[in-house]
Short mmCIF file of the C-alpha atoms (twelve columns), coordinates in Angstrom:
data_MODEL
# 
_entry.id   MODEL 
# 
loop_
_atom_site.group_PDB 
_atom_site.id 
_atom_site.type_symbol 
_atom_site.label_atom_id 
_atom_site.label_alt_id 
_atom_site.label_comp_id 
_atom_site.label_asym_id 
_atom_site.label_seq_id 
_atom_site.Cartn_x 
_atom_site.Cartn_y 
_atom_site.Cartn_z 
_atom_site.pdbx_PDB_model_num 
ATOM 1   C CA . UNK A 1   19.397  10.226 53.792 1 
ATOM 2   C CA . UNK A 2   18.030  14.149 53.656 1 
ATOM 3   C CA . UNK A 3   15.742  16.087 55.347 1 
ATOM 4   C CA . UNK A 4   13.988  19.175 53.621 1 
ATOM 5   C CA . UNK A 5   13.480  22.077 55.971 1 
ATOM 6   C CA . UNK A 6   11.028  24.236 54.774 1 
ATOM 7   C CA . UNK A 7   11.338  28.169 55.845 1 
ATOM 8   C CA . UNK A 8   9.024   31.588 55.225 1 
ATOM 9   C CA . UNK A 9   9.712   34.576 53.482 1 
ATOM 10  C CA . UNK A 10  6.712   36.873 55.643 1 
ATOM 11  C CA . UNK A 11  8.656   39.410 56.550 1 
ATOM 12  C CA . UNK A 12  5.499   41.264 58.847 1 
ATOM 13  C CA . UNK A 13  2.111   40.791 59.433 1 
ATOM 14  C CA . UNK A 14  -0.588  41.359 57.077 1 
ATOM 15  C CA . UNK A 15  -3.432  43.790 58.766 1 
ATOM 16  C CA . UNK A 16  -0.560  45.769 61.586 1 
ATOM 17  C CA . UNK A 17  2.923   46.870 61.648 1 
ATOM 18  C CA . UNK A 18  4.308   44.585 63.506 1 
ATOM 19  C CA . UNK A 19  7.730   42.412 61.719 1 
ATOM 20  C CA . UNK A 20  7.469   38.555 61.655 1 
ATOM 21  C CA . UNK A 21  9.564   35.740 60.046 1 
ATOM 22  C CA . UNK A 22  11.520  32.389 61.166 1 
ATOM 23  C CA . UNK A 23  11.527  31.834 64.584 1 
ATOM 24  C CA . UNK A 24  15.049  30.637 64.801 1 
ATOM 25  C CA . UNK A 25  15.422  28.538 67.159 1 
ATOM 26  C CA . UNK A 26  12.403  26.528 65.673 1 
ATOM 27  C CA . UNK A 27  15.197  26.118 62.678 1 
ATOM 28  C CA . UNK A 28  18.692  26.042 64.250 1 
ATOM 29  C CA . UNK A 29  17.302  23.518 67.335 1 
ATOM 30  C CA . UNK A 30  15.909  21.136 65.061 1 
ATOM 31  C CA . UNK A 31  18.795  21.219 62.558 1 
ATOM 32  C CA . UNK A 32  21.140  20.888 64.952 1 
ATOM 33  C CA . UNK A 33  20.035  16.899 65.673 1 
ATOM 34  C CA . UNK A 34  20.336  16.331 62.128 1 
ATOM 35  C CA . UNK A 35  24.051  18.066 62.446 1 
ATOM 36  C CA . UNK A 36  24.902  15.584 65.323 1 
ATOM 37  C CA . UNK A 37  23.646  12.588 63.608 1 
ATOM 38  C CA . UNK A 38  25.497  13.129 59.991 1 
ATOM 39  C CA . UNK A 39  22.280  14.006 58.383 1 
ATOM 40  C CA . UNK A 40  21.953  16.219 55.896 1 
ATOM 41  C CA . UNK A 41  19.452  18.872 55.101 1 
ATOM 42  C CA . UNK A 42  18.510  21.211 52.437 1 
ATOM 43  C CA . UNK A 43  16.306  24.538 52.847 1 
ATOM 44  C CA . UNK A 44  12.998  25.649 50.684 1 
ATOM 45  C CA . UNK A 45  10.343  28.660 50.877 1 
ATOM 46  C CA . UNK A 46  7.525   29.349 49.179 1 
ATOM 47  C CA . UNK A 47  8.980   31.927 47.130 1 
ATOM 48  C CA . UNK A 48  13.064  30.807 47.398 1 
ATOM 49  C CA . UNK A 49  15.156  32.982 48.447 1 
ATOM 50  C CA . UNK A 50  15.647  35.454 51.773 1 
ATOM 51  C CA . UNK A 51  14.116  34.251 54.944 1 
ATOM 52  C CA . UNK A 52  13.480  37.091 57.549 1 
ATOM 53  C CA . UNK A 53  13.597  36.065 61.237 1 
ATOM 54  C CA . UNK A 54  11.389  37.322 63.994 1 
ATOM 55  C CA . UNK A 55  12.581  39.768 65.676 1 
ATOM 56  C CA . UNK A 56  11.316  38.410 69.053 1 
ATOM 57  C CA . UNK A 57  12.991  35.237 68.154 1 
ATOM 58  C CA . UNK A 58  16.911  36.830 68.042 1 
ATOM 59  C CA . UNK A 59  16.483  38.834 71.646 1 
ATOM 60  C CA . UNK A 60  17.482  35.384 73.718 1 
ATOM 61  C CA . UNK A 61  19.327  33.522 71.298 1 
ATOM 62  C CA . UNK A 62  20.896  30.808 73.198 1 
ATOM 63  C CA . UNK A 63  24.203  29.067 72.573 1 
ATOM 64  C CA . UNK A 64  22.690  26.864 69.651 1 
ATOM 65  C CA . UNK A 65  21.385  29.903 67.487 1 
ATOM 66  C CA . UNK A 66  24.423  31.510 68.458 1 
ATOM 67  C CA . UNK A 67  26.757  28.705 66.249 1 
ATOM 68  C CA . UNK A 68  24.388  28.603 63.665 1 
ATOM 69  C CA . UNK A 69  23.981  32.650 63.128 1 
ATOM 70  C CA . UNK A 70  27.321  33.177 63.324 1 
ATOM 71  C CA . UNK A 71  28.087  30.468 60.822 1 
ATOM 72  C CA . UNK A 72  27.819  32.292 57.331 1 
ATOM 73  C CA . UNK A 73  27.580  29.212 55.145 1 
ATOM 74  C CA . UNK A 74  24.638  28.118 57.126 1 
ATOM 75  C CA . UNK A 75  23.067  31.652 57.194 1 
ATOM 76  C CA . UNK A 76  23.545  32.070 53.146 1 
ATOM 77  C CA . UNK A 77  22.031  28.367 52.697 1 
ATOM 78  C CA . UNK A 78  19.169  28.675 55.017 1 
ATOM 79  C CA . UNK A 79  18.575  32.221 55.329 1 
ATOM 80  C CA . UNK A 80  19.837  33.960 52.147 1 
ATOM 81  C CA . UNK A 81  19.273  31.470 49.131 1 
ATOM 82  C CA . UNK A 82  16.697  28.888 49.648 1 
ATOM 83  C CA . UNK A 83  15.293  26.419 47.227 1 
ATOM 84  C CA . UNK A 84  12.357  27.400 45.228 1 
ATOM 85  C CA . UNK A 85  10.002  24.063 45.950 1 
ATOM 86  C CA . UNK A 86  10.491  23.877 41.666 1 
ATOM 87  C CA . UNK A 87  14.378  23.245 42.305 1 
ATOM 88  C CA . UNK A 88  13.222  20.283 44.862 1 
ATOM 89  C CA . UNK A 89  12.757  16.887 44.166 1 
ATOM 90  C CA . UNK A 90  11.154  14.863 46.588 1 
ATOM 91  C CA . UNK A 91  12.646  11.499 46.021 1 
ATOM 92  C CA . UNK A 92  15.717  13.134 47.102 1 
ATOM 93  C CA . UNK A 93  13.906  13.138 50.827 1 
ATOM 94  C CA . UNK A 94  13.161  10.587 53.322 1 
ATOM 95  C CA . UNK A 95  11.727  13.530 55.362 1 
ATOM 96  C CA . UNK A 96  10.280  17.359 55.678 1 
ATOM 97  C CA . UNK A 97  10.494  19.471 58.583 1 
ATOM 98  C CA . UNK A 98  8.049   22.699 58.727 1 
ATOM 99  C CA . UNK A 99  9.424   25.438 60.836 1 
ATOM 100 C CA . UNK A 100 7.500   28.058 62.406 1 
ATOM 101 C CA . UNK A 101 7.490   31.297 63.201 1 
ATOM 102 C CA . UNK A 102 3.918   33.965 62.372 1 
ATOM 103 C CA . UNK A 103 5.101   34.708 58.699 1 
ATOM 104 C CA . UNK A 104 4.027   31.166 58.389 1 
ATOM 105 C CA . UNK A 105 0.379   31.948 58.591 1 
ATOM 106 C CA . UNK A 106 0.654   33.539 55.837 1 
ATOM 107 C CA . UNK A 107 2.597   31.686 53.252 1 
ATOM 108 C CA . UNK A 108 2.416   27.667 54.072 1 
ATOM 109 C CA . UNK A 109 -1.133  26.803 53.715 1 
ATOM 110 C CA . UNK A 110 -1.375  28.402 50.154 1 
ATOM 111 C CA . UNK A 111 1.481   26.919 48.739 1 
ATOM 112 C CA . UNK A 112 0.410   24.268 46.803 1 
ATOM 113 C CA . UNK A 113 3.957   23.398 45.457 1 
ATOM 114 C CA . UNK A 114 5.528   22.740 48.561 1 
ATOM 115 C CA . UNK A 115 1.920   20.802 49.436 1 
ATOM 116 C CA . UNK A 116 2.987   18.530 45.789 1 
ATOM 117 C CA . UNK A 117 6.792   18.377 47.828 1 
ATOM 118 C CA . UNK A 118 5.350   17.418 51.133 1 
ATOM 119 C CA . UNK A 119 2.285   14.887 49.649 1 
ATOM 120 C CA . UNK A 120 5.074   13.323 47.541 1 
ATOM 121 C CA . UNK A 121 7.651   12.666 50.351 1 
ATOM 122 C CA . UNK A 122 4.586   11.239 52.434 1 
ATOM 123 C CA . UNK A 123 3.276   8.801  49.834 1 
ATOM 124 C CA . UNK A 124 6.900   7.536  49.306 1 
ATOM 125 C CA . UNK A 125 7.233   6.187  53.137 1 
ATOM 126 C CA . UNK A 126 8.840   9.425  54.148 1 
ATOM 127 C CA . UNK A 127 8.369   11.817 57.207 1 
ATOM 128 C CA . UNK A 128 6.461   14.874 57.629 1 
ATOM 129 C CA . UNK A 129 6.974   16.793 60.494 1 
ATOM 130 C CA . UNK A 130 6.416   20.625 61.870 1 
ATOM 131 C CA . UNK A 131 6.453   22.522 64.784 1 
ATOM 132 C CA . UNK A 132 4.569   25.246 66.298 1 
ATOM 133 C CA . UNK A 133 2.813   27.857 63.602 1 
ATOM 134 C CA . UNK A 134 4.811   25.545 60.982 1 
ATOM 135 C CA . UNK A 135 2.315   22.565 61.336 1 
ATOM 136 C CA . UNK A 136 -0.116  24.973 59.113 1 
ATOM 137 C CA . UNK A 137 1.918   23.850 56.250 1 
ATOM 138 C CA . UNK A 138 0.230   20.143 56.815 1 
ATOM 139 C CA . UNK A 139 -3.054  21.827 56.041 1 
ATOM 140 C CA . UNK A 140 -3.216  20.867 52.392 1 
ATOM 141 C CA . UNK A 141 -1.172  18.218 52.359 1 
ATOM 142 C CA . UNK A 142 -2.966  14.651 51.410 1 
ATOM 143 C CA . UNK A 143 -2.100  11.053 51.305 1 
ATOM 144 C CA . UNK A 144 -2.010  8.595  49.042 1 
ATOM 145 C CA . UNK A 145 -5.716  7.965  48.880 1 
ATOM 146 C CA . UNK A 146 -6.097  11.803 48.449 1 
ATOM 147 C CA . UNK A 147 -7.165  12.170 51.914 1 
ATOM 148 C CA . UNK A 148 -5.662  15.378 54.267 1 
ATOM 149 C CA . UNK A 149 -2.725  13.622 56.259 1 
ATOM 150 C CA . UNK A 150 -4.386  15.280 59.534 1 
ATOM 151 C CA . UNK A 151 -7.436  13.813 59.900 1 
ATOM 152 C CA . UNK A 152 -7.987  11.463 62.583 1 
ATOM 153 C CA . UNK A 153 -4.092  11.849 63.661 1 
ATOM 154 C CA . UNK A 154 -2.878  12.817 66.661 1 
ATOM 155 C CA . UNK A 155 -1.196  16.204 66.120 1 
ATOM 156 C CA . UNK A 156 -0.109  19.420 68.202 1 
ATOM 157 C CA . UNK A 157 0.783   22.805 67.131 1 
ATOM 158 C CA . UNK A 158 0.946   26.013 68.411 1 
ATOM 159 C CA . UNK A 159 -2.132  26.162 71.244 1 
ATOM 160 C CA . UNK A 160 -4.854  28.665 71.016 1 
ATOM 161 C CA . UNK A 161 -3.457  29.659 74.680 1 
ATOM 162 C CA . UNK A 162 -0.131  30.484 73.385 1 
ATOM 163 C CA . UNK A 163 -1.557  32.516 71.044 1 
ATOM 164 C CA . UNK A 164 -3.945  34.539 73.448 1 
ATOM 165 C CA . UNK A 165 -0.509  35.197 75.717 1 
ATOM 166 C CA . UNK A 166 1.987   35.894 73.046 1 
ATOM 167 C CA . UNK A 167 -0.935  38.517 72.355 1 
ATOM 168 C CA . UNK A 168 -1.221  38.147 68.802 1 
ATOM 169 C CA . UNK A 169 -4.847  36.013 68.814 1 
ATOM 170 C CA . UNK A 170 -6.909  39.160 67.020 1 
ATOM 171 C CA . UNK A 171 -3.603  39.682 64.763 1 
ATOM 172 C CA . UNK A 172 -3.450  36.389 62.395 1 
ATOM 173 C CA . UNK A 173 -5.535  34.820 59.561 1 
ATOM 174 C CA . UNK A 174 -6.935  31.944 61.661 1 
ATOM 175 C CA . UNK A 175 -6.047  30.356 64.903 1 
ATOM 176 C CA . UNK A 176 -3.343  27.155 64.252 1 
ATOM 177 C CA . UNK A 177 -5.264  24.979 66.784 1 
ATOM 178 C CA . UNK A 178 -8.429  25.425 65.551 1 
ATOM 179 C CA . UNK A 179 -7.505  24.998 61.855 1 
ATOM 180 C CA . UNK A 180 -6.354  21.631 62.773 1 
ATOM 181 C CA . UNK A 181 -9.327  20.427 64.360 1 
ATOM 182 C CA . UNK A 182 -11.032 22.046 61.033 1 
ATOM 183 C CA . UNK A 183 -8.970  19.048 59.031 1 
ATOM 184 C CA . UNK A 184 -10.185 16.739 61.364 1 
ATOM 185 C CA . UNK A 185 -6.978  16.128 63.426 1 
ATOM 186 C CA . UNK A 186 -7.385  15.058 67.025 1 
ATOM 187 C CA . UNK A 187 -5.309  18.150 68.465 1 
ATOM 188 C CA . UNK A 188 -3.447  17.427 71.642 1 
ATOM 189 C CA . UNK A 189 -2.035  20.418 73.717 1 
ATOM 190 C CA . UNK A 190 0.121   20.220 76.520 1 
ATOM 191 C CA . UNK A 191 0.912   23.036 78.989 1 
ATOM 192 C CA . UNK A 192 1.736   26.434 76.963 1 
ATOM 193 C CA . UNK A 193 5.434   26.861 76.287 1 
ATOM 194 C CA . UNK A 194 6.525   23.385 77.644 1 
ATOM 195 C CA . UNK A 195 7.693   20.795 75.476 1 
ATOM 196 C CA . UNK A 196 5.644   18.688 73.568 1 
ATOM 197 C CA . UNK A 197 5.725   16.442 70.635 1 
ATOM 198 C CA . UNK A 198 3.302   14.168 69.458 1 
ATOM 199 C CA . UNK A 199 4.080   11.020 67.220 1 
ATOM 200 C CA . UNK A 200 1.491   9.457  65.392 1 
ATOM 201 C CA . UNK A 201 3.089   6.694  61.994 1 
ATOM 202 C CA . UNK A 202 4.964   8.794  59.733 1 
ATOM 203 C CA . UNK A 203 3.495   12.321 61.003 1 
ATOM 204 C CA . UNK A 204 5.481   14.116 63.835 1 
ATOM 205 C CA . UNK A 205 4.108   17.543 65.357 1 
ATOM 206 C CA . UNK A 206 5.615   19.641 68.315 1 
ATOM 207 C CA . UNK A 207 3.810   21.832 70.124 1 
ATOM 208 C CA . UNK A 208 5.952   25.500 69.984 1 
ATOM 209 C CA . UNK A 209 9.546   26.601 70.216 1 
ATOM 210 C CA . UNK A 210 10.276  24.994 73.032 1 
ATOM 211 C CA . UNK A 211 9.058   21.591 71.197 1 
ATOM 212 C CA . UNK A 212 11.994  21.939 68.096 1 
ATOM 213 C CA . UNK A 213 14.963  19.628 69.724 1 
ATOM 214 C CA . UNK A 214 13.131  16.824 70.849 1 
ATOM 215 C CA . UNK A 215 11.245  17.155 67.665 1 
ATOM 216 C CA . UNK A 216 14.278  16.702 66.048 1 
ATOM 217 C CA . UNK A 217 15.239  13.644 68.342 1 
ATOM 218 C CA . UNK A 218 12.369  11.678 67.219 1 
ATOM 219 C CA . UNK A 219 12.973  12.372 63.307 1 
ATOM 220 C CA . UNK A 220 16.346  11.172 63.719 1 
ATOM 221 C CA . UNK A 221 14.808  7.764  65.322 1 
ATOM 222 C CA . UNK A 222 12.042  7.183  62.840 1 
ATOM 223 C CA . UNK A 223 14.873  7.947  60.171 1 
ATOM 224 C CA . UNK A 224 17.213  5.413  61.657 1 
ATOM 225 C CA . UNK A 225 14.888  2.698  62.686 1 
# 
């Protein structure tokens, strides 16, 4: 049993000068369930290679990003040298994890590669989850019937109202809640920068950061049901 985390390699955003990347904790959170449960996990990008982490994301690092930043073979595996989505293959993976972070806006929805990875994992009984801006990677993944894997399902990502406070509404590509509703997904918010995760078969979705460990918690049970 695997899980395939998938990362970004946006190091800033597009129209300002402003640095973007990973948020970690979206990463280290998450992957720390699949630590405490035995499972293992293997890290892609769009491009392979370096992931950059939001800057934002480092300043309160908690005791979680702390033992996975300071832990070099994790850093060199899921920061330094990630999978190309040509080195993957899916049947290797009963699920895929999205994380966030902006530089996602960016790079996820127009990879069609990891899209093949992701569609592949799906129509073979496996998860697909994502969190916060990661859930844009879902956008062109489809289902067996060649259908987009968000419409009609229940589904939460990063809220327009997060977006508005963080202050960065005017600053990205398209707003992640409304290009969900755009796929026909039946968005759910909860209250900005609480936990939230939304379950729906095979397709799990949390809300933003703060969303990443439980997240992970429910993974782990739909992987060991």
């Amino acid at each position: 049993m695997k899980v395939l985390i998938v990362l970004t390699n946006v190091e800033k955003y597009d129209n300002i000068e402003r640095p973007t990347g990973l948020w970690l904790s979206e990463l280290t959170h998450f992957y720390d369930v699949l630590v405490k449960n035995k499972i293992d996990a293997d890290f892609v990008s769009p491009n392979g290679g370096y992931v950059p982490l939001e800057p934002k994301s480092i300043l309160d690092m908690d005791q979680v990003d702390w033992a996975y930043y300071q832990d070099e073979d994790f850093r060199n595996r899921a920061l330094g040298q990630t999978l190309r989505p040509d080195e993957v293959n899916p049947k290797d993976y009963a699920a895929i994890y999205y994380a966030g972070g902006h530089g996602t806006m960016w790079d996820f929805p127009g990879s069609e590669k990891l899209a093949e990875v992701a569609s592949a994992i799906y129509k073979e009984n496996g998860i697909v989850s994502a969190v916060c801006h990661g859930v844009v990677g879902l956008l062109p993944v489809v289902d067996e019937n060649g259908q987009s894997i968000l419409a009609g399902r229940k589904v939460t990502g990063f809220s327009n109202e997060e977006e508005e406070a963080n202050g960065t509404t005017n600053n990205v590509p398209f707003l992640t809640e409304d290009s969900l509703k755009e796929k026909g997904a039946d968005y759910q918010a909860g209250k900005a920068f609480t936990e939230v995760v939304h379950v729906d078969g095979r397709l799990l979705t949390g809300q933003n950061p703060q969303s990443a460990h439980l997240l992970g918690e429910k993974v782990v049970t739909a992987l060991t049901k």
